[in-house]
N, C-alpha and C positions, 0 to 999 in steps of 0.2 A: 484588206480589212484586218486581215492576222497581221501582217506587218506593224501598221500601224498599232494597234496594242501593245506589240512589242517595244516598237519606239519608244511610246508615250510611259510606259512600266518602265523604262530604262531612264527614260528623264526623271521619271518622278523617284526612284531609288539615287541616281546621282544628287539632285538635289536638298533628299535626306543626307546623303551624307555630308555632303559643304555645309550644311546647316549645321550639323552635328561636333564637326574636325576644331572649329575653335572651342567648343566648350571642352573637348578633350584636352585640347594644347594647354588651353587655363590651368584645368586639373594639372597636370604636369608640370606647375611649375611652383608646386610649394615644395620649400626645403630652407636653406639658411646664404646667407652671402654676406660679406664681410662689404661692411659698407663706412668710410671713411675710419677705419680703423677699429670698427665696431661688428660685433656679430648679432645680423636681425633675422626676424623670423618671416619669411618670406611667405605669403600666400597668395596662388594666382597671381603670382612674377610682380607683387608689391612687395616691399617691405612692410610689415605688419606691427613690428614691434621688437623690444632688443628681444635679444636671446638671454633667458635667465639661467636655464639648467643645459648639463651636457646631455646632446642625442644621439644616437645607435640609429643607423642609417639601416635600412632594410638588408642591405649587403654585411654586413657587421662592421663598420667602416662610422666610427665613432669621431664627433664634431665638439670639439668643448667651448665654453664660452670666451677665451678670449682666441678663437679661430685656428688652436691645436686641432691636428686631423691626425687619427690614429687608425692606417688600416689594419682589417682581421689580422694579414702576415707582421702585423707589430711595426711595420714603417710610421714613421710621424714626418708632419709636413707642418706648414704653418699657411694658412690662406693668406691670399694679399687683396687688397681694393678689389673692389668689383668680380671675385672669385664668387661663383655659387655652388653648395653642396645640394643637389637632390634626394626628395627624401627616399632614394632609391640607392643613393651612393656614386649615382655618376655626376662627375663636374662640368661644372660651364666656367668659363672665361667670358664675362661681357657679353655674354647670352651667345656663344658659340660653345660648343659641344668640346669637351676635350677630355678623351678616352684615359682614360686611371688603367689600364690592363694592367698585369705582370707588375704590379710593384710600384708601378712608376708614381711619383708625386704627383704628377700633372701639372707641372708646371710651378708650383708650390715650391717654397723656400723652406732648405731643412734644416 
């Protein structure tokens, strides 16, 4: 009987969580991505609308409108097609992850 309790408490907390994981990932995915040679404002992984003003990324890793990326250590990059900035400061390529560490452009043309 104890077993069983525990079972069914562990199904029913796994299933909060899967219920839960995509409204996460949504949240996560607003920030800016340069889209046909344009900078839009991405929310919940849509494009939303152009990008009017420059943004400061949580990281200090600042995005301007026509897809200048300037990070904190002063490197500049330029986004290209389908680049996404998070409004955390880390980049996506084509909705893959692609690590900014130590300076690096991420792939960005400087």
């Amino acid at each position: 009987m104890k077993n069983q309790r525990v079972v069914t408490l562990a199904t029913a907390a796994l299933l909060s969580i899967s219920c839960l994981a995509p409204n996460l990932r949504a949240a996560d995915m607003d920030g800016v991505i340069m889209q046909d040679g344009k900078m839009m404002i991405m929310k919940d992984g849509k494009a939303a609308g152009p990008m009017e003003n420059s943004m400061t990324m949580s990281n200090g890793t600042m995005v301007m409108g026509d897809g200048t990326v300037k990070m904190e250590d002063g490197t500049q990059a330029h986004m290209k097609d389908g680049q996404m900035m998070m409004m955390d400061g880390h980049m996506m390529e084509g909705g893959k992850s692609d690590a900014m560490g130590g300076g690096s452009s991420g792939g960005m043309t400087h």
